[in-house]
Phi, psi and omega in degrees: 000136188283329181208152188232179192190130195231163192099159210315078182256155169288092168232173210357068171087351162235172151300136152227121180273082165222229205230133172236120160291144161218154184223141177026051170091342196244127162300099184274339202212126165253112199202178190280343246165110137207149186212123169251187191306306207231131169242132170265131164243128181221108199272154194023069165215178174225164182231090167262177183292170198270159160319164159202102182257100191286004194204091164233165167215125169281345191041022165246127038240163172078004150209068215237017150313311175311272194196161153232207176300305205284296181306329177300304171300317154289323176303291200317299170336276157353310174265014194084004198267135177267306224223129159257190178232142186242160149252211190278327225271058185241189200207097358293175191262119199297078154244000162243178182281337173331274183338289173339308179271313182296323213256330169284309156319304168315339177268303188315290172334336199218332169274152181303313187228174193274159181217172173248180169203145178268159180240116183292171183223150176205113193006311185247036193213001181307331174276336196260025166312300181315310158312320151307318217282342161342287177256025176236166192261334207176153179269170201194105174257097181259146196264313168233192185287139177198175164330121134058022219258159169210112208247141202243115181271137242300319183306318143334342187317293169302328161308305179319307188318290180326265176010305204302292259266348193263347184272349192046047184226148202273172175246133164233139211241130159272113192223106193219121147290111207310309186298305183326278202319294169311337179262006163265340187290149182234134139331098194254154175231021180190181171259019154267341174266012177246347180272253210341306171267033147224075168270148195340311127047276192305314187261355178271353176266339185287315186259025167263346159302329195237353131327258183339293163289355186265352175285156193088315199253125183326014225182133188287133173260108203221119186274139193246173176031066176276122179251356179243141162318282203289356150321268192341313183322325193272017222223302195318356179232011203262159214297178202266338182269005182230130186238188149190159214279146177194141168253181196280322175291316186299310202295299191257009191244165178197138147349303180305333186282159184249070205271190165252150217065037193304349178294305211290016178262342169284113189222160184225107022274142175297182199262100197252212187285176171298315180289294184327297164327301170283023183235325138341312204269355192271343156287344161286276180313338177254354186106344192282298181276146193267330201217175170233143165224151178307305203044031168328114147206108204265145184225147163334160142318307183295327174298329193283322183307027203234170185301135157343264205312296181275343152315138204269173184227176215153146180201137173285166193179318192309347192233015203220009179289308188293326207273331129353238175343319175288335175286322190280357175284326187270339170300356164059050170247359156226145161268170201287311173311322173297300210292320186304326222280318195267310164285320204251272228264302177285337191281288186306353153280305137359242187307354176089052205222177188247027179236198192101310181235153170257094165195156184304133180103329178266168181329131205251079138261103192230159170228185205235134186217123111292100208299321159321339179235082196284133181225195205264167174241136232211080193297338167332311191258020162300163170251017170298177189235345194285318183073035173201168178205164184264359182263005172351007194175344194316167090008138181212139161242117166270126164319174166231352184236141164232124180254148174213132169080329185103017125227159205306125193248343152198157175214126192062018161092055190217136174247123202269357171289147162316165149255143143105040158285288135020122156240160174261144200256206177014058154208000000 
């Protein structure tokens, strides 16, 4: 074995105080008593798998004013994240194989950790899937207008699927309805007038859209960013091949708080009630929703700084998802299986990969956590390009050490990885 790693690890659903081997990046051996060429021992620490964040936007290429691969990827690193998914919606926008491969050569270059990419799919590219399906981890459908969006009109869906479904690769769906949204728009000047104008409405006709079209057919569906009760509602009976999705701004912000700067709150789907949220967040925890995902996407300050109405819309997120949550696991408002089972464990089934869990054969990505030590989230020491978060002053736990692969990619909150250590994954 080239390293063993010893101390409180998370295996199959509990702590057990051992040991894990690894050989050439991969967990070979778990056992109580194990010692390789190179030993960690980390005592009164706990050791879980690493994140996997199915949903960012690096805005690299054509908008790296925002953020690119490498600060993103260092941010994500930072947070405990191994591995993200970027999405389509860059410049140019990744729907040919062109795209595909340059935005990949571009990664390979710059990330820290490994990532995957999605390929939007859109009316005039719905024939070439199968070609696509070469260089991409999973496809990316939006239903309705969003940032910079590539948008699929709706009537195509089952189609699309069939396509998707022979590629063996999952779909991840924006699931907003375009005619709704338009027939809602408003002048907006706060987030009760962006809630008003994209209201639940609007996302329960999209996945009732992707319901519909998804029966019979063959191929994992993933709803992303579910932000509504009644959304959820429609879910709650839905088939074993659809899953979905929820970020940390659905879970903890609500219309109703008075908050302040409210543009940096603008995001799609918007930012809803107090009842929406809890009927979210008691689904994380019971299970009705499968996963967390970030939706990093960040915009400058000077873009956010501007009248309502003309604000683009985004919220950063990727490096501040796990450290979140380990606070609310020691606040014993979650348990520890949800949050590994939903950040970790379920992502990596989703996209298909060989991380998530600590056990022989996947990927030997982990980080080393102290519960003690909880600090304030600080945007100043974030690794963003954007500089700023709605998460400002929250309560946190940050790894202080992190491995992708089996190896230390930081120690003690310091980073000792490369750019272009990130391999691409899921395909």
């Amino acid at each position: 074995m080239d390293q063993t790693v010893e101390g409180k690890i998370y295996v199959n659903g509990d702590f057990q105080e051992c040991c894990i081997g690894i050989t050439d990046g991969k967990i070979s051996n778990i056992k109580k008593i194990l010692k390789g060429d190179k030993h960690y021992k980390f005592d009164h620490k706990l050791i879980l798998p690493a994140g996997i964040d199915i949903h960012v936007h690096f805005r690299d290429p054509g908008m790296k004013n925002k953020e690119d691969f490498s600060t993103g990827s260092m941010a994500a690193a930072f947070g405990g994240i191994s591995c993200v998914f970027d999405m389509p919606n860059t410049n140019p926008q990744t729907t040919n194989l062109q795209a595909l491969s340059d935005k990949i050569a571009l990664a390979k270059k710059k990330s820290f950790i490994d990532f995957g990419l999605y390929a939007g799919v859109i009316d005039d590219n719905i024939k070439q899937i199968s070609n696509l399906k070469k260089l991409c981890s999973g496809f990316k459908v939006y239903i309705g207008g969003t940032t910079n969006s590539l948008q699929l009109d709706p009537i195509y869906l089952n189609q699309v699927f069939k396509n998707i479904s022979s590629t063996n690769k999952p779909v991840l769906i924006h699931a907003e309805d375009d005619a709704c949204l338009n027939k809602h728009k408003i002048i907006e000047n706060n987030l009760a007038d962006h809630f008003s104008s994209r209201p639940s409405i609007c996302e329960e006709k999209a996945i009732r859209s992707v319901i519909e079209a998804a029966n019979g057919v063959d191929l994992k569906v993933h709803i992303c960013h579910l932000s509504s009760s009644i959304g959820l509602e429609l879910l709650k009976n839905r088939t074993k091949n659809i899953t979905c999705g929820v970020t940390p701004h659905h879970l903890f912000f609500n219309i109703e708080n008075s908050m302040r700067n409210q543009v940096f709150y603008k995001v799609n789907p918007p930012i809803r009630t107090n009842f929406d949220r809890d009927i979210l967040s008691n689904s994380i925890k019971n299970g009705l929703i499968d996963i967390i995902e970030s939706d990093h996407a960040p915009h400058t300050v000077e873009e956010k700084n501007v009248e309502f109405d003309s604000a683009p819309s985004g919220i950063p997120g990727v490096e501040t998802i796990f450290p979140l949550f380990l606070y609310l696991v020691k606040d014993g408002k979650l348990p520890f299986s949800r949050l590994l089972y939903s950040l970790c464990e379920k992502p990596a089934e989703i996209l298909n990969i060989p991380k998530g869990k600590l056990e022989v054969g996947k990927d030997a990505d982990f980080i080393v956590v102290d519960f003690k030590k909880v600090c304030k989230i600080k945007s100043e020491r974030l690794h963003y390009k954007c500089e700023w978060s709605p998460f400002e002053k929250w309560p946190a736990i940050f790894p202080i050490h992190v491995f992708i692969r089996g190896e230390k990619l930081i120690e003690d909150q310091e980073m000792l990885g490369k750019k272009g250590f990130g391999r691409f994954v899921g395909v």
